[in-house]
N, C-alpha and C positions, 0 to 999 in steps of 0.2 A: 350697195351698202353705204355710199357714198363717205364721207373723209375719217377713212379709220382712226387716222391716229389723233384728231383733234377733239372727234368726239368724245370718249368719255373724259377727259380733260375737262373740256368746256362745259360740260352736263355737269359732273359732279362740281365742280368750283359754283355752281350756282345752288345746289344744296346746300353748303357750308351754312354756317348758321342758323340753320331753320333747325327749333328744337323739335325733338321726335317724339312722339305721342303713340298712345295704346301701344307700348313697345310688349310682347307678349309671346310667350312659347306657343307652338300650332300643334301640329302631330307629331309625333314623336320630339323631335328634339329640330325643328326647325325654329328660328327668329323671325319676328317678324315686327316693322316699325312705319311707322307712317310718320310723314312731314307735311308741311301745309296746310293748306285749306280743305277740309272734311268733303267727300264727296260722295254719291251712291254708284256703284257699279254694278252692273249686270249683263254676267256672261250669257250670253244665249244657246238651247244645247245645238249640236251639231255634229253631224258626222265625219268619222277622221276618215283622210284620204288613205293613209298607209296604214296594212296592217300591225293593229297595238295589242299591249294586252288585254283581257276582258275587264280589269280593272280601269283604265283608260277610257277605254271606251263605255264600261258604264258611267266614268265622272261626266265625260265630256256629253252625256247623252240626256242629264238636268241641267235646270235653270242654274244658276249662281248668282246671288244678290251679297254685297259687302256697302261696308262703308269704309274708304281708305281714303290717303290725304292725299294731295296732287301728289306725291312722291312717295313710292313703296318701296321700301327694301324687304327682298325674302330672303334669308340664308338657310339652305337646305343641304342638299347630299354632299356633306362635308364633316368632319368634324372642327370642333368647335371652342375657344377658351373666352372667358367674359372674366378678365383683370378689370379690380376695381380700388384702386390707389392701397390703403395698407390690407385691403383683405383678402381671406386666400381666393385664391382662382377658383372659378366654376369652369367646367366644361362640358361638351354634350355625353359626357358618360355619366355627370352627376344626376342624384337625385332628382325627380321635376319641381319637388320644392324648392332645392335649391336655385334651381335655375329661373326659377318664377321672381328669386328675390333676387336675384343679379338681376334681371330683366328688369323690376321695378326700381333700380339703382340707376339704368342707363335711360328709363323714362324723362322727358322734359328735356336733356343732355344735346346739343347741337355736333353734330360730323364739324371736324376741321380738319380731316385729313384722309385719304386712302393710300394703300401702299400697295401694288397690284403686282405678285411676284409667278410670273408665270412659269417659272423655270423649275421652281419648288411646288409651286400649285397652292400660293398661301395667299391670302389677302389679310392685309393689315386695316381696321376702322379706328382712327382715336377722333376719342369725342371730346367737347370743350372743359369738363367738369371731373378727369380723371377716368374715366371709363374708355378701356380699350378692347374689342374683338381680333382674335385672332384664328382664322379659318386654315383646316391643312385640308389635304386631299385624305381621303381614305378609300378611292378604287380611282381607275385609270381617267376616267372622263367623263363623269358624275356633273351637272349643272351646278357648281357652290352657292351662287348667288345669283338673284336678278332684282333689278331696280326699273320700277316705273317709273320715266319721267312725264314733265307736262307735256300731253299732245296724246297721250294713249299709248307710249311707242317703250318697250323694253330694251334693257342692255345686259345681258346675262354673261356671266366666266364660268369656264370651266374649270375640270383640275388639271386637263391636260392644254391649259395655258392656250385655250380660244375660248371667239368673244360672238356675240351676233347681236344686233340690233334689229327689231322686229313690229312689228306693228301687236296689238293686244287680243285681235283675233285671230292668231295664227295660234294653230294646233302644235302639240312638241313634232311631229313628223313629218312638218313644212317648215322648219327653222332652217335656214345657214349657218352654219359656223366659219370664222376665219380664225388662222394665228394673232395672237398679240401681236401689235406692231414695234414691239420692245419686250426686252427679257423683263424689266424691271420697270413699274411706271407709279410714280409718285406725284400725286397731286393732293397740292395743297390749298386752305384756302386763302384768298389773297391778302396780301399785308394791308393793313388800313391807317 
């Protein structure tokens, strides 16, 4: 896995700035945001080594074609708050319309911060423009988030406060997981 605790540090301090684009609800009530340079991706199907559900195993058994930016963020089996300076909070129990118009609020908006609290199982996003996400856990050890950086290569948390760094064709039942290498980890982006 090589240097636990410098990675995500170094990873995300190089996102800072980049404004996020097609920021947008997905299935049920995940997020989803792109940064960079627009790219085409295409998973290829394949069969999983361990057994999965049949759900699973029929996604992973088509093609998948997207257009993401060199850097994805997904927020998923978590719940979920989108604070947006004087208006009230949305969160993932609200409405989809609601949540569509938070989402279009935190469009264009650049990361300048993550707050990685593994002990509670929360992650903190503030963005440059007033928009801030706030992730809880709602079951023991659910994936919250993952983020693609440049190179193909994923950094995903859990809620029960581990992390795995992975290459983008690995299946969910060939992942590692480790502990955070800190109860609390705060990165920010750099002073200019």
């Amino acid at each position: 896995m090589g240097t636990l605790v410098q990675f995500p540090m170094q990873t995300l301090q190089r996102l800072f700035g980049l404004p996020c684009w097609n920021a947008r609800v997905g299935y049920a009530s995940f997020l989803m945001f792109e940064f960079g340079r627009p790219s085409l991706e295409i998973l290829e199907p394949h069969k999983l080594v361990r057994p999965t559900s049949p759900r699973s195993r029929e996604f992973w058994s088509r093609r998948h074609v997207h257009v993401n930016g060199t850097w994805h963020l997904r927020i998923d089996t978590c719940a979920w708050t989108i604070y947006q300076r004087k208006r009230t909070p949305v969160s993932s129990e609200s409405p989809r319309r609601q949540m569509e118009r938070a989402m279009s609020f935190l469009d264009g908006q650049a990361l300048r911060a993550v707050t990685i609290d593994a002990r509670r199982g929360r992650t903190r996003f503030d963005f440059d423009c007033g928009g801030r996400i706030v992730t809880r856990r709602f079951d023991e050890d659910g994936e919250q988030w993952t983020l693609r950086v440049p190179g193909g290569r994923w950094f995903g948390v859990t809620a029960d406060g581990r992390y795995s760094i992975h290459s983008g064709n690995w299946t969910p039942d060939r992942m590692e997981w480790a502990p955070m290498p800190q109860r609390v980890i705060r990165i920010r982006a750099p002073e200019r």
